[in-house]
N, C-alpha and C positions, 0 to 999 in steps of 0.2 A: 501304326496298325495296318496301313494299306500293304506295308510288305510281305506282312504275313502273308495275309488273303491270295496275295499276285503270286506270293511262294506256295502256297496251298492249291492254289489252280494250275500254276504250272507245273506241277509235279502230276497232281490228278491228271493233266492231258497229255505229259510224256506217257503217265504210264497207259492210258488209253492208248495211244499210237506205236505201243510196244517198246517203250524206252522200258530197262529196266536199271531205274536210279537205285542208288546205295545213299540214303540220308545221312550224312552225320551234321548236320549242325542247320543252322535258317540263311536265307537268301542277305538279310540284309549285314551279317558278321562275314561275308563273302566265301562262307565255306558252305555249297550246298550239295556238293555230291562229295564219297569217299574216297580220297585221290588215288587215280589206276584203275578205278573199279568203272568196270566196261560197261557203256550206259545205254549198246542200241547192240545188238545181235544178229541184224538181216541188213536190209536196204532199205533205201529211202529216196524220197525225188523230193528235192529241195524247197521249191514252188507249190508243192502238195501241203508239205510238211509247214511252210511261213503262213499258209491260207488256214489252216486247221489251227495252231498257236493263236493266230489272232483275232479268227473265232473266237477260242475259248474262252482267251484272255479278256473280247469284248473289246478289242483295240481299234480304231477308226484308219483303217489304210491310210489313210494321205499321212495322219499322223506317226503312224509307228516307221511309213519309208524317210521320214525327215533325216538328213546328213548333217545337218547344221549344229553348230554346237550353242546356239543362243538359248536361252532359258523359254518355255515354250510361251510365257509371260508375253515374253519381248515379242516373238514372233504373231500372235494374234493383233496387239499391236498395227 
């Protein structure tokens, strides 16, 4: 169920920061945009754009820059 919700919010805040997605299918069947179909139309600054995502998403920095492939399990640990 959390995939939905994370799919549902990430969609709601591309399309706030002017993505415009083509849905055809859910986040977690791994088809969520329509393939070719042009998802951002202007410019963007990267740094702006990772800080607003994780906002919305309600992601904890330290958590979302993790590199490590361990299960976050392990890691708290």
């Amino acid at each position: 169920m959390k995939h939905h919700f994370v799919g549902a919010r990430l969609v709601k805040t591309l399309n706030h920061i002017g993505f415009d997605a083509v849905i055809s299918g859910s986040l977690d069947t791994g088809v969520a945009f329509e393939s070719g179909a042009p998802i951002f139309g202007g410019w963007f600054a990267a740094t702006e754009l990772q800080v607003e995502l994780k906002a919305a998403l309600q992601i904890a920095p330290a958590a979302a820059d993790r590199t490590t492939s361990e299960p976050i399990s392990a890691q708290a640990a």
